[in-house]
C-alpha positions in Angstrom: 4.2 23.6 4.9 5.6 20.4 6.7 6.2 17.6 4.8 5.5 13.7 6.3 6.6 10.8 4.6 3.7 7.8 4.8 6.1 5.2 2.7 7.4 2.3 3.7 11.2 1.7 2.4 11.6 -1.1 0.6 14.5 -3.1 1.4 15.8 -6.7 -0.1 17.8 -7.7 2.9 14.4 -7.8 5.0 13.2 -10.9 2.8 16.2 -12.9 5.6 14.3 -11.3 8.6 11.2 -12.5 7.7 9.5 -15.4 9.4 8.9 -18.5 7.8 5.1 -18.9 7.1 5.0 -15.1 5.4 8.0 -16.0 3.1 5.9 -17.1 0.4 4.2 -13.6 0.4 7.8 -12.1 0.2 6.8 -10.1 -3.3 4.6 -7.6 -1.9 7.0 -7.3 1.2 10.5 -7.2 -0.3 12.3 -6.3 -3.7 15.2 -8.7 -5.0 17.7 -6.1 -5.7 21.4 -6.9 -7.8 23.5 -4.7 -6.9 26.0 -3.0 -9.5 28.6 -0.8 -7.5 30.7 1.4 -8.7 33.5 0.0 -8.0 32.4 -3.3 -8.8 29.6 -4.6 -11.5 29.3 -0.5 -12.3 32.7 0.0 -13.5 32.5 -3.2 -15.7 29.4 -2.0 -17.3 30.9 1.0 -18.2 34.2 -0.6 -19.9 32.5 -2.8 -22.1 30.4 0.1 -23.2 32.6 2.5 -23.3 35.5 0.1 -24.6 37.9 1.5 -22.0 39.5 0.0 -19.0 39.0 0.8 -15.1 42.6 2.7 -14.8 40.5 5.1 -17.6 37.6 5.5 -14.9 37.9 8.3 -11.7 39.3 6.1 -8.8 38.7 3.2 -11.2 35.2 3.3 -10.9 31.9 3.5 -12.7 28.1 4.0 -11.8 26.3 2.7 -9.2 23.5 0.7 -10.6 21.0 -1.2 -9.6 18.7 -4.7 -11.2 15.4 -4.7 -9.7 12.5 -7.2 -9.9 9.3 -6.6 -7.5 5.6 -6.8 -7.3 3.6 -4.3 -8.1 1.8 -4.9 -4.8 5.0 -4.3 -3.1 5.2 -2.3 0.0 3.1 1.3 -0.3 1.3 1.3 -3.2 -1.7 2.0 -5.1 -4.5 -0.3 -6.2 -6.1 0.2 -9.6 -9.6 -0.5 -10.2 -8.2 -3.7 -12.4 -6.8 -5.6 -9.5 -10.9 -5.8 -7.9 -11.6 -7.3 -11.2 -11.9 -6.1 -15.2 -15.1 -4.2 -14.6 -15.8 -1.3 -12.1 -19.1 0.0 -12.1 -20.2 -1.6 -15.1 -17.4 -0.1 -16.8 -13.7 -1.3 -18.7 -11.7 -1.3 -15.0 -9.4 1.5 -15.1 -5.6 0.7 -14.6 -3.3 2.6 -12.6 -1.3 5.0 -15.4 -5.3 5.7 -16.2 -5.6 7.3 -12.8 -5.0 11.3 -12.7 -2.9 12.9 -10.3 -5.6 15.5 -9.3 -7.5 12.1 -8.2 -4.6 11.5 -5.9 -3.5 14.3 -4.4 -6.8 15.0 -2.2 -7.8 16.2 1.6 -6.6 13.4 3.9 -8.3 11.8 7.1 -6.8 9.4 10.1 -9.1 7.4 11.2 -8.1 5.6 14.7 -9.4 2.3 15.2 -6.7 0.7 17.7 -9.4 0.6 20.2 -12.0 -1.0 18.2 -10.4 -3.2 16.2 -9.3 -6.7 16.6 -6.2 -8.3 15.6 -7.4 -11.0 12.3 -11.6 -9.9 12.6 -12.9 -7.4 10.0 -13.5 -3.7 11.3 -17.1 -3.1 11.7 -19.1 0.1 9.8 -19.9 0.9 13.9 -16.0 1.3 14.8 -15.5 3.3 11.1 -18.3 5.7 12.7 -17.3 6.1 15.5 -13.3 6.9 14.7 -15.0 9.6 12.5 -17.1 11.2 14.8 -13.9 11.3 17.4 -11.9 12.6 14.4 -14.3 15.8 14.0 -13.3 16.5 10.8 -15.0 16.0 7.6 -15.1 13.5 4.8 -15.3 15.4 1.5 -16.1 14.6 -1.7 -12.5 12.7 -3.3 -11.0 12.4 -0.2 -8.5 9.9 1.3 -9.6 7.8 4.2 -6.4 6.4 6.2 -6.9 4.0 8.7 -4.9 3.4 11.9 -4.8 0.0 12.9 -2.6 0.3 15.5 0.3 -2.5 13.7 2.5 0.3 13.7 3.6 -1.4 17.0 5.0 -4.4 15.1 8.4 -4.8 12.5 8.3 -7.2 9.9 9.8 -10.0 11.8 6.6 -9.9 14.1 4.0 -12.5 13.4 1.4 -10.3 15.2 2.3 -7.9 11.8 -0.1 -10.2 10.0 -3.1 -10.8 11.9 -3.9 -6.9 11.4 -7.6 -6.7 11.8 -9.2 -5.7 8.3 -11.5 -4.2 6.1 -14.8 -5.7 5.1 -16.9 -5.1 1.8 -19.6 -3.5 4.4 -16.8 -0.9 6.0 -15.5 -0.5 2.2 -18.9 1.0 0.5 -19.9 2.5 3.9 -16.5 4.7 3.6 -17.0 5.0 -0.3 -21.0 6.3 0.1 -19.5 8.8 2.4 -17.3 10.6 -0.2 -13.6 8.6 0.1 -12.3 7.8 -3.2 -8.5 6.7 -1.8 -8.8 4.4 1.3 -5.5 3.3 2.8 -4.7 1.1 6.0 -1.4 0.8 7.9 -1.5 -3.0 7.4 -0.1 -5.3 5.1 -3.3 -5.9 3.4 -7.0 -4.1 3.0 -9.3 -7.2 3.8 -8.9 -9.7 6.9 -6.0 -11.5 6.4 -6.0 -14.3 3.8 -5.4 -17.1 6.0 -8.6 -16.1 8.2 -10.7 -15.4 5.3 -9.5 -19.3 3.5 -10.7 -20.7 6.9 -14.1 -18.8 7.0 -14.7 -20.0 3.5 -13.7 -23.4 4.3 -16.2 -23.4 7.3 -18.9 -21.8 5.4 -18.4 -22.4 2.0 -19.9 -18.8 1.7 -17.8 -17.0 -1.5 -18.3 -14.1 0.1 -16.1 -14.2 3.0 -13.2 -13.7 -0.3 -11.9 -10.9 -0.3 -14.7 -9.2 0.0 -13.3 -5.8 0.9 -11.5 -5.3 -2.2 -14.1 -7.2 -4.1 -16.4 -4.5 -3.1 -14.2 -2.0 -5.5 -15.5 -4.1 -8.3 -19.0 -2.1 -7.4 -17.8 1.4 -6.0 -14.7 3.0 -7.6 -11.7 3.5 -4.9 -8.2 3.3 -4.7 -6.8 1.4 -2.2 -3.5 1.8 -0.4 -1.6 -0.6 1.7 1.2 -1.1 4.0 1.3 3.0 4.8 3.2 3.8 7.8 4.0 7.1 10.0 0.1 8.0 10.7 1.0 8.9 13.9 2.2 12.4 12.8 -0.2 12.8 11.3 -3.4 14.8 12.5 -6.7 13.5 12.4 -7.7 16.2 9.8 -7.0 19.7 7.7 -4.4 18.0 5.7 -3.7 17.1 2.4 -1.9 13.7 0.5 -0.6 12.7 -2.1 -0.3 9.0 -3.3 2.1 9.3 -6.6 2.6 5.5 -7.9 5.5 4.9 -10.8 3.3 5.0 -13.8 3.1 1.3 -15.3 1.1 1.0 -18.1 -1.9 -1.5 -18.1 -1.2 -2.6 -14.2 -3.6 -3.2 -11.7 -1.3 -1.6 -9.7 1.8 0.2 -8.4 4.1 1.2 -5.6 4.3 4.7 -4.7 5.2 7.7 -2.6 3.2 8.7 -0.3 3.5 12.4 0.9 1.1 14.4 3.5 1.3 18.6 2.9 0.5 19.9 6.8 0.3 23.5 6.6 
């Protein structure tokens, strides 16, 4: 069995790389990280517990520590049904330490829609079909649906990283009816990017140009997964994955490690 790593590292010195209108979307992007090194803020931690001085301490160092504070949209994670909304299917919405394992760890799908897609426009149900008839494998009940959007081209500093083309609540429920429970993208978000979906709503006044691809969770239960990366080793089908978020009690979310299992 061969192991491939779909996460994105999460690192707090890309916050300086990004560019300037996707700053104020930093949380889901980048951590703030203080760190405590050994033979810094880690051995001073330790003295003042420990009541000894650094000349007591191997080398005259500590631990390495770490402060964290982050999203819990941040890089690859895991949507809950409770970020779509408080109700799923008529239901209490679940939240993500509510989510089993077994309903993450599932047979895994690539679906390739560089060719079809376009950069800020929603990808259509025709495009969805037609990546899985080229894919030849099949969608079974519980599986993950990953989609390939083709902004593995782009780093973070690239505009072009967010004007990914997107998911519509149409492409959402056609993929849900079809058996996917876990539906991931390679882009930074699910839907159409938020700046094209305020200006469709300010030209139509139509609420449902909002978010309307994760809104559509609110009627069909799915996890959705963002910001994956490395679907290019994967093959299309006859995998499995794994999507293990940190277990956070009553989130709507929460970053995780994503693994595929290739025999």
């Amino acid at each position: 069995m061969r192991l491939v790593d779909l996460t994105r590292t999460l690192d707090a010195t890309d916050y300086d790389r990004l560019p300037d209108p996707v700053r104020p979307s930093a949380s889901i992007i980048t951590p703030k990280i203080e760190h405590y090194e050994p033979a810094g803020k880690g051995a001073d931690v330790m003295c003042a517990i420990f009541g000894c001085e650094r000349h007591d301490l191997p080398d005259g160092e500590g631990w390495g520590e770490e402060r964290i504070a982050m999203n819990s949209h941040i890089g690859t994670h895991v949507d809950a049904p409770l970020h779509y909304g408080s109700t799923c299917e008529g239901e209490p919405a679940r939240t993500i330490e509510q989510i089993g394992l077994d309903e993450l760890f599932c047979d895994g799908l690539v679906l390739d829609v560089r060719d079809m897609a376009t950069p800020g426009e929603g990808i259509s149900v025709e495009a969805l079909d037609a990546a899985i008839e080229a894919n030849g494998g099949e969608l079974t009940p519980g599986c993950a649906v990953m989609i390939r959007t083709g902004m593995e081209v782009y780093g973070l500093t690239d505009l072009a990283n967010y004007a990914y083309p997107g998911m519509t609540r149409a492409g959402t429920l056609h993929l849900a009816e079809l058996g996917a429970k876990v539906l991931g993208t390679d882009a930074m978000g699910w839907d159409r990017p938020f700046f094209v979906m305020r200006q469709d709503f300010q030209e139509t006044g139509d609420p449902a140009t909002i978010w309307d691809g994760h809104f559509a969770g609110r009627d069909r239960e799915v996890f959705i997964v963002q910001q994956l990366t490395n679907l290019a080793a994967l093959p299309p089908h006859g995998f499995q994955v794994g999507f293990f978020p940190i277990k956070l009690a009553h989130c709507s979310a929460a970053p995780a490690r994503v693994v595929a299992f290739l025999p």
